[in-house]
C-alpha positions as CSV (number, residue, x, y, z in Angstrom):
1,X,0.0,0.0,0.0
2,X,2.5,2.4,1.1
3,X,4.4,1.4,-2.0
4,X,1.7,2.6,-4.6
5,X,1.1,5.9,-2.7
6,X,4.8,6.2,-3.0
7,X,5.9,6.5,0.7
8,X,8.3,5.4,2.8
9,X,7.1,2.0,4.9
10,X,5.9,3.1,8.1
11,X,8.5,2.6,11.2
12,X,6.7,-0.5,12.0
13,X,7.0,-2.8,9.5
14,X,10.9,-1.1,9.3
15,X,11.1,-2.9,13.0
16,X,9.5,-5.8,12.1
17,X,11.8,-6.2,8.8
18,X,15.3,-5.5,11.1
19,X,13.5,-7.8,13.9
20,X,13.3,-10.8,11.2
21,X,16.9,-9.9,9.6
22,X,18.2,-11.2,13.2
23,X,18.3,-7.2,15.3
24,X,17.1,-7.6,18.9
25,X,18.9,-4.4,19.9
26,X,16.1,-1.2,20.5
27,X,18.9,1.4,20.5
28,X,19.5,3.7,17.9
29,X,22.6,2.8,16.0
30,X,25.2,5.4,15.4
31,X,24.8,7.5,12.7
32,X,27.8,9.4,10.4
33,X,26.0,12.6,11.0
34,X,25.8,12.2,14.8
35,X,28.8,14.6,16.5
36,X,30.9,12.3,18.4
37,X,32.7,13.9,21.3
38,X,36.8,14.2,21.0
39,X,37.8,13.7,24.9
40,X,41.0,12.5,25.8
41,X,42.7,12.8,29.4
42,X,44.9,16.0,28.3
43,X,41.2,17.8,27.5
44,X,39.5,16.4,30.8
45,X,41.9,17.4,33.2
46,X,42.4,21.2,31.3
47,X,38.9,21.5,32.0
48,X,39.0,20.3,35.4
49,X,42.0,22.7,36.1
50,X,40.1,25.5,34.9
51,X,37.0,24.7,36.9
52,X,39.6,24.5,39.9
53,X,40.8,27.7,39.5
54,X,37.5,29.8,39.5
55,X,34.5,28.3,39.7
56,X,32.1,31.5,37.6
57,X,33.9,30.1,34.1
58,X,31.0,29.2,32.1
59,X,30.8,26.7,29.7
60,X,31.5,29.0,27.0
61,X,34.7,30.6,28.0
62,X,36.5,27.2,29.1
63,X,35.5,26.6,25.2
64,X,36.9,29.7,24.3
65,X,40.0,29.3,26.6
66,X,41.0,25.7,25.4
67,X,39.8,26.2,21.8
68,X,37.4,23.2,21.9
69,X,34.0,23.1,21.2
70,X,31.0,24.3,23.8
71,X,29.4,20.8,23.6
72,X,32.6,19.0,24.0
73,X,33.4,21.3,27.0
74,X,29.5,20.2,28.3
75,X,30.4,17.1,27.6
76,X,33.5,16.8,30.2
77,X,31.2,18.9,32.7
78,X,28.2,16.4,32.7
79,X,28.9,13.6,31.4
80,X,32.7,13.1,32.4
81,X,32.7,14.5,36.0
82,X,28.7,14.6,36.8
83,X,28.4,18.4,37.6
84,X,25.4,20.0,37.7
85,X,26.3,23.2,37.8
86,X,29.6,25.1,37.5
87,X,28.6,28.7,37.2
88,X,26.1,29.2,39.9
89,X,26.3,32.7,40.7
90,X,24.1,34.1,44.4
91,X,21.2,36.3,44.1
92,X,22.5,39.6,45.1
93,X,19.8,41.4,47.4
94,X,19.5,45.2,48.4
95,X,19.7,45.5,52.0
96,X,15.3,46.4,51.6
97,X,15.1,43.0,50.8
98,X,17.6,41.3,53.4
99,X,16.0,42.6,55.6
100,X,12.0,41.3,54.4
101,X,14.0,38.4,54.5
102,X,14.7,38.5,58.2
103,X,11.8,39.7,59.1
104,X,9.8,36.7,57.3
């Protein structure tokens, strides 16, 4: 049917085809166009010494400052060393609302 309408087979009977040809893995296999991420020790532990040194770099700027990518650098933050956070900057309060604080 899908062939005289001139479509593509719907992603069932695709599953049911790979399931047949022998494929019981559900995962996504890797595609070319998929960005793999370049991280090797020398990267990891730049990142980690810049984190170390001040804490208010963002993600951005360590990618600027080691000329690698923003989504490798995000990468090596989450993934690598399980940070949530690395540029968590205080709310800065006038002393009106310090107080309403206190008083609260």
């Amino acid at each position: 049917m899908c062939a005289q309408r001139g479509t593509t087979a719907p992603p069932q009977k695709e599953w049911c085809q790979h399931y047949e040809a022998g494929r019981v893995n559900i995962k996504d296999l890797p595609r070319p166009e998929q960005a793999h991420f370049v991280t090797n020790s020398e990267k990891i532990s730049a990142v980690d010494d810049l984190i170390r040194q001040n804490r208010r770099f963002t993600t951005r700027e360590i990618a600027v400052e080691l000329s690698i990518s923003k989504g490798t650098v995000h990468h090596i933050i989450h993934k690598k060393f399980g940070y949530g956070k690395v540029c968590a900057q205080r709310e800065h309060l006038s002393e009106n609302q310090k107080t309403a604080r206190m008083d609260v």
